[in-house]
C-alpha positions in Angstrom: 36.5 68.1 -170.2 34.5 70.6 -168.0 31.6 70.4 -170.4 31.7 66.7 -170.5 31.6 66.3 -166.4 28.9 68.6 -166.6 26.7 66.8 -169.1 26.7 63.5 -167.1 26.1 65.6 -163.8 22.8 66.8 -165.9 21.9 63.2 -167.0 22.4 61.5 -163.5 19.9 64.0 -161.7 17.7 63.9 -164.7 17.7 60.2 -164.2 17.0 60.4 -160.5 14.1 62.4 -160.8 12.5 60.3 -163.3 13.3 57.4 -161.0 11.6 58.7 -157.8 8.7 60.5 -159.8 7.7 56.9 -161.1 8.1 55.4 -157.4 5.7 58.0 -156.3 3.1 57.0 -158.9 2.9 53.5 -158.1 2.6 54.6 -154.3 -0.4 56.6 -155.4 -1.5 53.6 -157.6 -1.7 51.0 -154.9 -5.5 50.2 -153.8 -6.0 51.5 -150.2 -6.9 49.6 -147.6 -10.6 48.5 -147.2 -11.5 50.3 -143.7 -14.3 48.0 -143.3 -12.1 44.8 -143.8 -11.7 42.3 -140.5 -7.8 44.0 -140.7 -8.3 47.3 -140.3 -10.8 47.5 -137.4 -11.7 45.7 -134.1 -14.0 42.8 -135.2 -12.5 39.6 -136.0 -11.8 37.7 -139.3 -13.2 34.3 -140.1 -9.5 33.2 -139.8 -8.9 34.6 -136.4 -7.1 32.4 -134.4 -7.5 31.3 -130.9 -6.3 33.2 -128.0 -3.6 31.3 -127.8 -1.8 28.1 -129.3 -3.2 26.5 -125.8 -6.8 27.7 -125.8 -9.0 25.9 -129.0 -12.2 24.5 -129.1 -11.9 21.8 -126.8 -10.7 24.2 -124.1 -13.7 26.5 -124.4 -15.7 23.3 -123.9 -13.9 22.1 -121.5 -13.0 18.6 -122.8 -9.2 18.7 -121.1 -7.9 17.6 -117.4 -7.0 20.4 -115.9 -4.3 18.8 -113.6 -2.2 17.8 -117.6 -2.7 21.7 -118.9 0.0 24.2 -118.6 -2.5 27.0 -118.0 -3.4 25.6 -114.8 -2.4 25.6 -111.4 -3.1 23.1 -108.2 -5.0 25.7 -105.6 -3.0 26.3 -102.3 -4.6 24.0 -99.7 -4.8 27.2 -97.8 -7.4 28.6 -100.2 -9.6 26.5 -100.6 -11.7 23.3 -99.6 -11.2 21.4 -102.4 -8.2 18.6 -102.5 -7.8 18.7 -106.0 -9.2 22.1 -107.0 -7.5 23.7 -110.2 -7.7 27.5 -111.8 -5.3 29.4 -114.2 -2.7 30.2 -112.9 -3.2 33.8 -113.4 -7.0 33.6 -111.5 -4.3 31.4 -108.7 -2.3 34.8 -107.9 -5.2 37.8 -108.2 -7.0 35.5 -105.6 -4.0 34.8 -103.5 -3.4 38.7 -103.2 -7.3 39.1 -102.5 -7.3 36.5 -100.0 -4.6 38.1 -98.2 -6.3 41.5 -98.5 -9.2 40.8 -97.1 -7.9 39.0 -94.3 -6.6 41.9 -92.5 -10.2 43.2 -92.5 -11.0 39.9 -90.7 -12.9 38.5 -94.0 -12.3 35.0 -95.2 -12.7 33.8 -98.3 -11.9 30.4 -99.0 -12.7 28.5 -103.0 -15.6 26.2 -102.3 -15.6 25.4 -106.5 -13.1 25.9 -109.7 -12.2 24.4 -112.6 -14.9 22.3 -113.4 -14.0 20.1 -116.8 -17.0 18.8 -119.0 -17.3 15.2 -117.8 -17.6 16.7 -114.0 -20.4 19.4 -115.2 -21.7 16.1 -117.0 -21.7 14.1 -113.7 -24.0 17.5 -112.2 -26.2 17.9 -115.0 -26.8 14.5 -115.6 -27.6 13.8 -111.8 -30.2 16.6 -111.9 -31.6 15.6 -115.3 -32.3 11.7 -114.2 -33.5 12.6 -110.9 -30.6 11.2 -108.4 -30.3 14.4 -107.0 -32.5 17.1 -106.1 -32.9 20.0 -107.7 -34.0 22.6 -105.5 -35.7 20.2 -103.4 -37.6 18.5 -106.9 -37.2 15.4 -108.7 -37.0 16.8 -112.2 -37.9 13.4 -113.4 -41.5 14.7 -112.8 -41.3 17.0 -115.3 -41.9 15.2 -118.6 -41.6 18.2 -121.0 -37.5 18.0 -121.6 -37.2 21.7 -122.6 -39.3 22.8 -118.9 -37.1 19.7 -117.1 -34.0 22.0 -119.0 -34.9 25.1 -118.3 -35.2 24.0 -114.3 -31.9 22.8 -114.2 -30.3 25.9 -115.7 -31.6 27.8 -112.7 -28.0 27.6 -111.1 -26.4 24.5 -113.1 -24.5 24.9 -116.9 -25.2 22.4 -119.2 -22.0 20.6 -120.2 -20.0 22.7 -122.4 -21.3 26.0 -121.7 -19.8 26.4 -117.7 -17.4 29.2 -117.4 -16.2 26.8 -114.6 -14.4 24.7 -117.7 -12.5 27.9 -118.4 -10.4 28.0 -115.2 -11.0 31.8 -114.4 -14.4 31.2 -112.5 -14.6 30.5 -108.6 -17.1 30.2 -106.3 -15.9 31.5 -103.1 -16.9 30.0 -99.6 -20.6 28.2 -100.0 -23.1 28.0 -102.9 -26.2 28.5 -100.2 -28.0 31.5 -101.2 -28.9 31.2 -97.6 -25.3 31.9 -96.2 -25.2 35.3 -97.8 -28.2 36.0 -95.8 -26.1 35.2 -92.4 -24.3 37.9 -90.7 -21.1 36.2 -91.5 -22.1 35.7 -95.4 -23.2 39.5 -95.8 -19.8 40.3 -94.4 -18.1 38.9 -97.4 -20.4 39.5 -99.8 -20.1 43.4 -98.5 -16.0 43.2 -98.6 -16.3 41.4 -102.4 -18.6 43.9 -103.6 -16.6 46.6 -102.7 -12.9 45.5 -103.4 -12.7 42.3 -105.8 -13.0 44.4 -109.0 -9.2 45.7 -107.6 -8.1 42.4 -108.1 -9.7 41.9 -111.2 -13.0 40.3 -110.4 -16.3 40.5 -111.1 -19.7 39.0 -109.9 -20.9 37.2 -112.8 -24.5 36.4 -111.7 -26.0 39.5 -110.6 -29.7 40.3 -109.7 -31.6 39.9 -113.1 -32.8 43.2 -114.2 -32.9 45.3 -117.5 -29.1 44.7 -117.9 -29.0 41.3 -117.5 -32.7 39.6 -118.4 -31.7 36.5 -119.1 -29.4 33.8 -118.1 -29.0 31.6 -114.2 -30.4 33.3 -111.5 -28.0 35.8 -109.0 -24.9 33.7 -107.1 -23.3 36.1 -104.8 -20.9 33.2 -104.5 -20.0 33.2 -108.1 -16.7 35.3 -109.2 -14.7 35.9 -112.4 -11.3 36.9 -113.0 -12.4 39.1 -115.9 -8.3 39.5 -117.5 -8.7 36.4 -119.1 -12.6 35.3 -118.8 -13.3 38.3 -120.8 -11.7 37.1 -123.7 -12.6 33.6 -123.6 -16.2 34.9 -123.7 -15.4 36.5 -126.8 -13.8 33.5 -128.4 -16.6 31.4 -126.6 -19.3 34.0 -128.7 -17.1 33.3 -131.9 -16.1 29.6 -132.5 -18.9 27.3 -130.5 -21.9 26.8 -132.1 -25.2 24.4 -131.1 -23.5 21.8 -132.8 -20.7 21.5 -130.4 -22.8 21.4 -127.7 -23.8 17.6 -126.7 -22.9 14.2 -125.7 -25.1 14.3 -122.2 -28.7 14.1 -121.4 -30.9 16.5 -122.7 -28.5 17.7 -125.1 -31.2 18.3 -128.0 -33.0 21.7 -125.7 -29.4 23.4 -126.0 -30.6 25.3 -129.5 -34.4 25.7 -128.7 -33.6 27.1 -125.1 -30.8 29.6 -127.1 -28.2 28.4 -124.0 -25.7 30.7 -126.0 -26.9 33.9 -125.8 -29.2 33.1 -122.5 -27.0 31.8 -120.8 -23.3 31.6 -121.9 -23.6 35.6 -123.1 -26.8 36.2 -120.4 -24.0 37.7 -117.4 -23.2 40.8 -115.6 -22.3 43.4 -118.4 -19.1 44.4 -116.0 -18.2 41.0 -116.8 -18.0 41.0 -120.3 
């Protein structure tokens, strides 16, 4: 009987081995994975999805109402000069805490511009393009040649779906005068934003065109990013928009020859990015 219990002992372990000896040959079987495929490093696959179910293409172009999309939040009277002025709601509390920051240095900083949706940076564009309004101090009407009459414009104004205005997380904080930050008063906040907005998580999108930035709108010490979230949208921005998308206004055919995409959509601050 001894014998007998012994034999199957010897059979069952004989089995096991066998069993996991096999296993361990189809592990070593298996193809590895490609390290240069989209899922196994840091650059995104054709199928990458938005950055969220609430962010698409219509979003980076800004063709939604603010005031109807959960992202967004009405800005606090006390912040701003705006009546109806909208940001994310995450760009809403970094500036709230700024705000309050630089108040008790006797600094005020008030939102003179947000959320900007396409059909408003149409109504800018548009004015500037048929000559209703002035841009710096020209009626661009005069200029005949639409790519130069473009190019003018996009001095200081987006063409309509390129604004990182339509992305909620861009502000422009108390006057769009390049003369104010020349005041005593405007040097005073550009000084304090300079120094302390990056701790709230802002950046100056426009700076001083150099080697680092060569292309793209001219400096607006007025213009600010909450770089959390506008970071990423760039990204997505850089990935899913192409020429095509970019139309419906006047003057909508210099968008590819003037490369509005990588001069001026890509063309910011590289702390920015």
């Amino acid at each position: 009987m001894k014998t007998i219990k012994i034999t199957a002992l010897l059979v069952l372990l004989t089995v096991i081995l066998c069993c996991g000896q096999r296993a361990g040959n189809n592990r070593n079987n298996q193809p590895k994975a490609d390290p240069t495929s989209a899922e196994n490093n840091n650059q995104p696959s054709e199928t990458t999805p938005p950055l969220d179910s609430l962010v698409d293409k219509n979003y980076l172009l800004g063709k939604f109402e603010p005031s109807a999309h959960p992202l967004f939040v009405k800005i606090d009277p006390k912040l701003t000069t705006i009546p109806n002025g909208y940001v994310r709601k995450e760009v809403h509390q970094a500036f709230e805490k700024m705000h309050a920051a630089a108040a008790t240095e006797g600094v005020e900083l008030t939102i003179v511009s947000a959320t900007r949706n396409f059909n408003a940076q149409k109504r800018i564009w548009e004015s500037k393009w048929n000559g209703t309004r002035l841009s710096e101090g020209i009626n661009l009407t005069t200029i005949k040649d639409p790519e130069e009459r473009a190019r003018m414009i996009l001095r200081y104004s987006s063409m309509p779906g390129t604004s990182r205005h339509h992305w909620g997380t861009d502000i422009d904080i108390n006057s769009v005068s390049p003369a104010y930050f020349k005041t005593p008063a405007g040097m005073k906040v550009y000084n304090w934003l300079s120094g302390n907005a990056h701790h709230y998580g802002f950046c100056q999108t426009y700076t001083t065109k150099d080697s680092l930035r060569p292309t793209g709108y001219e400096e607006e010490p007025w213009h600010w990013s909450y770089t959390p979230v506008s970071s990423q949208l760039l990204q997505q921005y850089r990935k899913y928009i192409r020429f095509t998308d970019i139309k419906g206004f006047l003057g909508d055919q210099t968008a590819e020859p003037l490369d509005v995409i990588n001069h001026y959509v890509l063309g910011v601050n590289p702390d920015c990015k």
